[in-house]
C-alpha positions as CSV (number, residue, x, y, z in Angstrom):
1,X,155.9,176.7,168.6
2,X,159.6,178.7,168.8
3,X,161.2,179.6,165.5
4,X,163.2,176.6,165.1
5,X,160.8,173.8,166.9
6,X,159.2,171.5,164.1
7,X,156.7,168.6,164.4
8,X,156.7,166.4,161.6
9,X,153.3,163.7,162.3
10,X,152.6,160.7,160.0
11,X,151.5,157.2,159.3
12,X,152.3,154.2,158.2
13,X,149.9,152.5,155.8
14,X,152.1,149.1,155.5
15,X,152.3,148.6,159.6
16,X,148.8,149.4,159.5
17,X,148.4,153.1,160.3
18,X,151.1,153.1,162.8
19,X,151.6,156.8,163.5
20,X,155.1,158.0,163.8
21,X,156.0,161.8,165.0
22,X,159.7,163.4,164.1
23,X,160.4,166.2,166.0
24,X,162.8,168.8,167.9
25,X,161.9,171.2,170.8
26,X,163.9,173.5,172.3
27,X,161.5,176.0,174.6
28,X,158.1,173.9,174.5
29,X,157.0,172.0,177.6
30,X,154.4,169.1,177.7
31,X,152.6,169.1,181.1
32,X,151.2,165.7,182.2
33,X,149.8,163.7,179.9
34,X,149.3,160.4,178.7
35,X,148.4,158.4,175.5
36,X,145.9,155.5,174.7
37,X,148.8,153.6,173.2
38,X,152.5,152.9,173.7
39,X,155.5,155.7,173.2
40,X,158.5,154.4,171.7
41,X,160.8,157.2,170.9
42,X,164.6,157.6,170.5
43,X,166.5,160.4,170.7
44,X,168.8,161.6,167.6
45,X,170.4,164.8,169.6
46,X,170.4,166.5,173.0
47,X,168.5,165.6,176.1
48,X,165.1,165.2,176.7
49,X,164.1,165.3,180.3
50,X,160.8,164.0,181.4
51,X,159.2,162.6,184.1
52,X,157.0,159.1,184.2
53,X,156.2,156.7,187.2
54,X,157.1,159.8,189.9
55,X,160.6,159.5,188.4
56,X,162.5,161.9,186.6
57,X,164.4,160.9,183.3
58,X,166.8,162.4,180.7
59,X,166.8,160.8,177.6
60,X,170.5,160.5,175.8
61,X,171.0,160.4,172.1
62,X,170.7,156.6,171.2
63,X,168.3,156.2,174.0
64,X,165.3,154.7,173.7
65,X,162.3,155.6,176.0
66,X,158.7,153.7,176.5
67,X,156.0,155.1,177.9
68,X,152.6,152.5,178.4
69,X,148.8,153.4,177.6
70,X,147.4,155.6,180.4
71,X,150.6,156.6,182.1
72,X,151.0,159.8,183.0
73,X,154.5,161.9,181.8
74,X,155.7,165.1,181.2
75,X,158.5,166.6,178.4
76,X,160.6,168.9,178.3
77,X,164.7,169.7,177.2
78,X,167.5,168.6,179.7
79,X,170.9,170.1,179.2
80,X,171.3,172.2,176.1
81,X,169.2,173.8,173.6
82,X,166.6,171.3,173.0
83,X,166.4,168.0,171.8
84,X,165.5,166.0,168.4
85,X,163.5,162.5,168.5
86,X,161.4,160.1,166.7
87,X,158.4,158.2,167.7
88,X,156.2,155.2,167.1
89,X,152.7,154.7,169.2
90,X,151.5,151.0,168.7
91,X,148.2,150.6,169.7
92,X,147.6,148.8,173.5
93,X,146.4,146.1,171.4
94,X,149.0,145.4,168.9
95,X,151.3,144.9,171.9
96,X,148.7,142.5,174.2
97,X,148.7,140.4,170.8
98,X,152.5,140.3,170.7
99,X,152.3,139.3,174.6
100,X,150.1,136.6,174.3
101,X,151.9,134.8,171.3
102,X,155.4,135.3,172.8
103,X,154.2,134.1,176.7
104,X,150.6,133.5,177.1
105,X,149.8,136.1,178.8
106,X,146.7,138.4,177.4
107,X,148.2,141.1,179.7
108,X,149.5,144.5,178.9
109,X,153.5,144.3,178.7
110,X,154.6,146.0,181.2
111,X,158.7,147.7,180.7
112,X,160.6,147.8,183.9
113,X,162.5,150.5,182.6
114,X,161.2,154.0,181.5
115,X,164.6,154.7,179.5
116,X,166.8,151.6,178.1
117,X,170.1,151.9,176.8
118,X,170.8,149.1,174.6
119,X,173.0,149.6,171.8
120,X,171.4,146.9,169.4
121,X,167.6,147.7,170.3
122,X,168.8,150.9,169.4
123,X,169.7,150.6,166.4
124,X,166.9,148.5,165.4
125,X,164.7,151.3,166.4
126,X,166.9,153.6,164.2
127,X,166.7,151.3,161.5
128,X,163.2,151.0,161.0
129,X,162.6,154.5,161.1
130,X,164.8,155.2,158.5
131,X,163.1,152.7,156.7
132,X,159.5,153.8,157.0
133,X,161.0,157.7,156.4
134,X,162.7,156.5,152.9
135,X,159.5,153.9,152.1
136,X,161.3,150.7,152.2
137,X,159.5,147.1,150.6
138,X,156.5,146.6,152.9
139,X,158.2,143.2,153.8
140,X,161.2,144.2,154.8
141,X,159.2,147.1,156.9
142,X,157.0,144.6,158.7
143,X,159.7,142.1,159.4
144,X,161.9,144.9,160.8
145,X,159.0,146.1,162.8
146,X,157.9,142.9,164.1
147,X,161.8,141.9,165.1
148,X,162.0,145.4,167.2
149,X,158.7,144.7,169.3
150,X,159.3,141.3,169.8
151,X,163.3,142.0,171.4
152,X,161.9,144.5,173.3
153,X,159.2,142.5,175.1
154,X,161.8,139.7,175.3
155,X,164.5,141.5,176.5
156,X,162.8,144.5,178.7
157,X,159.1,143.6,179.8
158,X,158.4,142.1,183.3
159,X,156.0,139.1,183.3
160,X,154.2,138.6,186.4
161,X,150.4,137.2,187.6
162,X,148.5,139.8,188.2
163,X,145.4,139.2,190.5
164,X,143.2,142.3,191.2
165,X,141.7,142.9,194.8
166,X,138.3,144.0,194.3
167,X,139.3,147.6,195.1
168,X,141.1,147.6,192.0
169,X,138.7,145.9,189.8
170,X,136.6,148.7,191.0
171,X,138.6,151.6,190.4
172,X,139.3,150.1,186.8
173,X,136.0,149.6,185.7
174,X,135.6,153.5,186.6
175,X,138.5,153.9,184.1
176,X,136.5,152.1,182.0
177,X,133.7,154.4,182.1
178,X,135.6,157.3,181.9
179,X,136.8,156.3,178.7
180,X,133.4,154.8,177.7
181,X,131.9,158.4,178.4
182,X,134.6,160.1,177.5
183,X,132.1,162.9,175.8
184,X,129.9,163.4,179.0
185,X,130.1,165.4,181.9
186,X,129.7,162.6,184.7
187,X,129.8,164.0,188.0
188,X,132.4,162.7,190.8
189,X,129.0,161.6,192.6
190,X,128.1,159.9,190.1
191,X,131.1,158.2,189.8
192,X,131.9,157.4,193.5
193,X,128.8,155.3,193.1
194,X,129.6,153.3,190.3
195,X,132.6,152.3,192.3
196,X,130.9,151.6,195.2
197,X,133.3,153.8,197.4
198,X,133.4,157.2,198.7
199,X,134.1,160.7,196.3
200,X,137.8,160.9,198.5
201,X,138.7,157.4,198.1
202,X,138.1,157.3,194.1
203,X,140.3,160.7,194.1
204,X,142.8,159.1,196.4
205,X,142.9,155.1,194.7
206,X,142.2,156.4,191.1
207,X,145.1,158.4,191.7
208,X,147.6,156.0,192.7
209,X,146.6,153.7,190.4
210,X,146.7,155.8,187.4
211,X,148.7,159.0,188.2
212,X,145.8,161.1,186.9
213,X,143.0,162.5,189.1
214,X,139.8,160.8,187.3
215,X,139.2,164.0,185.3
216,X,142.6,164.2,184.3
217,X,142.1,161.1,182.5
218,X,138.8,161.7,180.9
219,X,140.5,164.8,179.4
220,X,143.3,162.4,178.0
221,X,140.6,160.2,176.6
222,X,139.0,163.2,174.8
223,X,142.7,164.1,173.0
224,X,142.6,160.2,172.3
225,X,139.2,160.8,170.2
226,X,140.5,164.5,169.2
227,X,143.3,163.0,167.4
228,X,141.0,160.5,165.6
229,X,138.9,162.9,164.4
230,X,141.5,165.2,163.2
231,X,143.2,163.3,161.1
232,X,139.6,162.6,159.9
233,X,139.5,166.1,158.3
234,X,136.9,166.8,161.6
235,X,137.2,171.0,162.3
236,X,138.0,172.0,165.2
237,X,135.1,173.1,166.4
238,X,133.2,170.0,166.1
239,X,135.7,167.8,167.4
240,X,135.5,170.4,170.7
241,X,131.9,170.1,170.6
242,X,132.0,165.7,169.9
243,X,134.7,165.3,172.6
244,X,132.7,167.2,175.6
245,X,135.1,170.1,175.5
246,X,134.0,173.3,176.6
247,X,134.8,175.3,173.6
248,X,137.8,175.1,170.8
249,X,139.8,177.5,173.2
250,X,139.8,175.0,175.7
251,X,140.3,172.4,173.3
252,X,143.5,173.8,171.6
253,X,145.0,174.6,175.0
254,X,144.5,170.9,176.3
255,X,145.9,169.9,172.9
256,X,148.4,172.0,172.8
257,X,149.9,171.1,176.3
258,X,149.8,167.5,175.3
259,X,151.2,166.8,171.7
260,X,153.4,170.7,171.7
261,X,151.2,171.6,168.5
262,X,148.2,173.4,167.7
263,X,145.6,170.9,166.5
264,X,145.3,172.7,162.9
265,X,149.0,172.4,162.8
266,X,148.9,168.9,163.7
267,X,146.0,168.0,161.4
268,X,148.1,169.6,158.4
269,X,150.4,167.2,159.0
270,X,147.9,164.5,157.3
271,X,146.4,167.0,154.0
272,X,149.1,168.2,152.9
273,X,150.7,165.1,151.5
């Protein structure tokens, strides 16, 4: 990280373990990536530029930004020096809960927009992140926190009946065993046939499903599992060797490019408390 780039990781015992990141970048660049839950963030100064859904973005102070599980985005600053934001990453399944109670739907909520600029949600984000920074009553917290989500999915997520050819079914149930076997080194023959279609149509409809070529997302579901363990106390050496990493080198670089920290730097975040 540059001289005056921080990372600030933590969690949230009273939304349980919700994991919330403050930070500010001015020189670092995240290559594509993606996370196994949902990115909230908000922007407290300059512009952060990124790009999701083959769509570039820059992200305005007082902006919020959403980013879904398994989407693929990059980061990096807009105009300016750099930017400052904070984060929130509810889990897929907090948020298919939420769904379901509010329309019936088991679905993930899917946002129309990558970046919404709405004054009030805005606030609300703001609000609440004050709140978990200067460790507000865990009521207040989890009313404040449920209020946020629940305006969000009313106000910004598309509902729509969703009914998958069998092309898709296929090519998600190689997602599924990607992430299933996330620690392996499954050949693209091997996986052609679990789909049932050839090696240059799994690249081709993986792809455009899932912005990721299907290695691309294995090595997202590996950081999904590397972050676990590291906040775990796990070394970085064994987490390389239980995530089907090639060695720590290759670890911290994938890391690296993904969450703009080393992993030891992110795992200090959690021990030093």
């Amino acid at each position: 990280m540059h001289g005056n780039e921080f990372c600030n990781v933590s969690t949230s015992r009273t939304l349980g373990g919700l994991e919330m990141i403050e930070a500010q970048f001015t020189e670092t660049v995240f290559g594509k990536h993606a996370h196994a839950g949902f990115v909230i963030s908000v922007v407290d100064a300059g512009v952060m530029h990124f790009s999701h859904r083959g769509e570039s973005h820059n992200t305005l102070p007082g902006q919020l930004s959403i980013v879904a599980p398994d989407e693929l985005h990059t980061g990096s600053k807009g105009k300016g020096e750099g930017w400052r934001y904070r984060a929130l990453y509810p889990s897929e399944e907090r948020m298919k809960a939420l769904n379901h109670s509010l329309f019936g739907t088991a679905q993930t909520p899917y946002f129309r927009q990558s970046v919404i600029n709405d004054v009030r949600l805005s606030l609300q984000m703001r609000g609440l992140l004050d709140k978990l920074t200067r460790g507000s009553d865990a009521l207040d917290m989890e009313e404040h926190w449920e209020m946020l989500l629940v305006n969000l999915l009313l106000q910004e997520s598309q509902q729509s009946a969703v009914t998958l050819s069998k092309a898709q079914s296929n090519i998600e149930s190689v997602r599924d065993l990607l992430a299933d076997s996330y620690q392996q080194k499954l050949s693209l023959e091997v996986i052609a046939q679990h789909a049932g279609i050839s090696k240059f149509h799994l690249i081709k409809e993986f792809k455009r499903c899932y912005q990721l070529t299907p290695h691309q997302y294995q090595i997202q579901q590996r950081l999904n599992h590397a972050r676990a363990q590291l906040k775990r106390g796990f070394s970085a050496v064994d987490i390389a060797l239980n995530c089907g990493f090639h060695d720590q080198s290759h670890f911290t670089k994938a890391f690296v490019s993904a969450m703009g920290i080393t992993p030891m730097a992110y795992q200090k975040q959690f021990f030093t408390r």
